[in-house]
N, C-alpha and C positions, 0 to 999 in steps of 0.2 A: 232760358231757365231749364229746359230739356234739357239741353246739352252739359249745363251745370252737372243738373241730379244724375244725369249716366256716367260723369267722369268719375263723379262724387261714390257710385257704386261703383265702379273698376278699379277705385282707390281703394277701395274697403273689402272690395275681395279680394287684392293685393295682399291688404296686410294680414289677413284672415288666415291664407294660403300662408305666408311668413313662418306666421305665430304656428301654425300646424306643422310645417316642416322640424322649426326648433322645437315644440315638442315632442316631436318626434324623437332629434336626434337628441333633447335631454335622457327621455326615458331608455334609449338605447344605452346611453354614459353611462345611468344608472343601474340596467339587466347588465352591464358589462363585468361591472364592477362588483354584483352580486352573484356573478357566478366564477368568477376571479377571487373571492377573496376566500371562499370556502378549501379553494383548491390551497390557496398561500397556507390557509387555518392550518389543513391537511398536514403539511407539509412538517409544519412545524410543531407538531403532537405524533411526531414518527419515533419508534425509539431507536436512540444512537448508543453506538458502545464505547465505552471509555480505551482513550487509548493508555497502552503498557508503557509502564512508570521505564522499566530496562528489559532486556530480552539476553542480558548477555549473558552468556552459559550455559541459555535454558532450553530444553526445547517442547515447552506448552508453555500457554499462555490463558491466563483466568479469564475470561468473557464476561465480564460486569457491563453494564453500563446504567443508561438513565431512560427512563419511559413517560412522558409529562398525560401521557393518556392510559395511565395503570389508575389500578390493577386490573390487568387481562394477560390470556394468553400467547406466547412469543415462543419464537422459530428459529435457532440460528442456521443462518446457514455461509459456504466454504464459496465464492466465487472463482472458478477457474478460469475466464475470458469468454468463455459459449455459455457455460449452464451454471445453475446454483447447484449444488448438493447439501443437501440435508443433514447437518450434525445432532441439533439435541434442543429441548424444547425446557420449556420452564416456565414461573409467572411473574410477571412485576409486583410488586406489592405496592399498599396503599399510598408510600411516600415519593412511586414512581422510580424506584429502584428495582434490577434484576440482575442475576448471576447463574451463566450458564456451566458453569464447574472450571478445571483445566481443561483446555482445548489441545490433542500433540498437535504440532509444527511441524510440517514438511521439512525437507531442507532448499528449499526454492521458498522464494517471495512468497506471500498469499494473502488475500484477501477476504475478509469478512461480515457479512453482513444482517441483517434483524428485520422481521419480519412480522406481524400479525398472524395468529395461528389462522389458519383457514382462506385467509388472502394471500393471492398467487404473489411469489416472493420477485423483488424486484431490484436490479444490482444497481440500488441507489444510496448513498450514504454508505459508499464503503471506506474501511478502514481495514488500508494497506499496513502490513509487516512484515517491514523488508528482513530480509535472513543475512545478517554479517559473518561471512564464512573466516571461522575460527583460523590463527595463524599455523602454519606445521607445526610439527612437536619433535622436536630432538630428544630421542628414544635410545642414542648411543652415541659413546663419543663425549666429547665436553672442550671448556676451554683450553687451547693450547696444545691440542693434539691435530692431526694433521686430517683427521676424516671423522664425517658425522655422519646419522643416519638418521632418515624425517622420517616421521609418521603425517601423511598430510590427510586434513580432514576430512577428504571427498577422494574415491576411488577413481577420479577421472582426471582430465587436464592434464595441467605439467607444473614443476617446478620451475619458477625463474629466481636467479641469482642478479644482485646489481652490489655493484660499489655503494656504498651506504653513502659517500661524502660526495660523487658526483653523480649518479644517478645514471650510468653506463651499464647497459644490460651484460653481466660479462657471457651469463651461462643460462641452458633451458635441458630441462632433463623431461622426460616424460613418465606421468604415474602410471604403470603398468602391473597386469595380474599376474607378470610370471617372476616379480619380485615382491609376489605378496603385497602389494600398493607399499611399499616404504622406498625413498630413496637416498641410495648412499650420493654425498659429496666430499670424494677424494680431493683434496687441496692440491695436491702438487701435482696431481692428473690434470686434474680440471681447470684448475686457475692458473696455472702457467706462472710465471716469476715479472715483474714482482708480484707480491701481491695486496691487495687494497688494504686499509687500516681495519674497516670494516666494513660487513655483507648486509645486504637488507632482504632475505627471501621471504617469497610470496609464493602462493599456486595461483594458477589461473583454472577457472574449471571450463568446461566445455561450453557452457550457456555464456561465457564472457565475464562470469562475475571474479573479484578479486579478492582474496583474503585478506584479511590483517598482516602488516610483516613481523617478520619475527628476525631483531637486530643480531648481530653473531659479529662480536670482533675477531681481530686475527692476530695483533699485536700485544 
């Protein structure tokens, strides 16, 4: 009978011990998830900007977006890859809407982002705007004459020329200041005989980005 009642107690403080450890690790589940979900709440009462309907031609873009935690005060700010800088500040209103004016546009990419006035801003929820560099502009010259002269829309790079119908780089000229960035394309200089139906020129700038082409028959 001893030996009953002592197993009988080692059994019971087994499950005792059990039940104590799972409660434990319920109420851990629990503080987990309660200090987990305020951060998710957080997250999702941040205000985002709307992104731009088109950007072509322009170079500002209107900084509207949405605030689901307005009205209070807001911060935009310019992310460049290391720091935020500081553009222009404004407030959401009651329906959780805000508009921080025209913002100008660099001519490189750049990013944007919103902030809480007085909390330290943080390069999250950004919205990227990418820059589509405009195609050159034929400034002289026209169809049917044997030389044109580009106005390309960035002071650097180069001009590249290809066959429009196969995609063969014929020609690459460089934009330079001691021709005033414009470059002439002599046809019978440059392109040698025969020559293609039609050209597809582009610039290339120095950071690698490409423009639009801009189509030029010949025939």
């Amino acid at each position: 009978m001893r030996r009953s009642y002592r197993s009988t107690l080692i059994f019971a403080r087994s499950v005792l011990t059990a039940l104590t450890v799972s409660s434990a690790l319920s109420v851990l589940s629990v503080l987990s998830l309660c200090v987990a979900s305020p951060s998710q709440a957080g997250q999702d009462r941040l205000p985002l900007l709307d992104s731009p309907s088109t950007l072509e031609g322009r170079n500002s873009y209107r900084a509207t977006g949405t605030d689901p935690g307005g009205p209070r005060p807001l911060v935009l700010w310019r992310w460049d890859g290391t720091r935020s800088i500081r553009l222009a500040s404004t407030r959401s209103d009651s329906h959780g809407r805000f508009d921080f004016g025209e913002q100008a546009l660099p001519s490189k990419d750049v990013y944007f982002h919103v902030s809480i006035r007085d909390e330290r801003p943080e390069p999250i929820r950004l919205l990227p705007i990418k820059r589509r560099v405009p195609a050159p502009v034929v400034i002289s010259g026209g169809l049917g004459v044997d030389e044109i002269v580009l106005a390309p829309a960035h002071p650097s790079g180069e001009i590249r020329v290809y066959d429009a119908d196969s995609g063969r780089l014929i020609l690459r000229k460089p934009v330079e200041s001691r021709t005033r960035y414009r470059v002439t394309l002599d046809f019978v200089a440059d392109l040698g005989q025969p020559w293609p139906a039609a050209l597809l020129i582009e610039q290339i700038l120095d950071d690698g980005r490409r423009s639009a082409g801009l189509y030029w028959p010949l025939d």
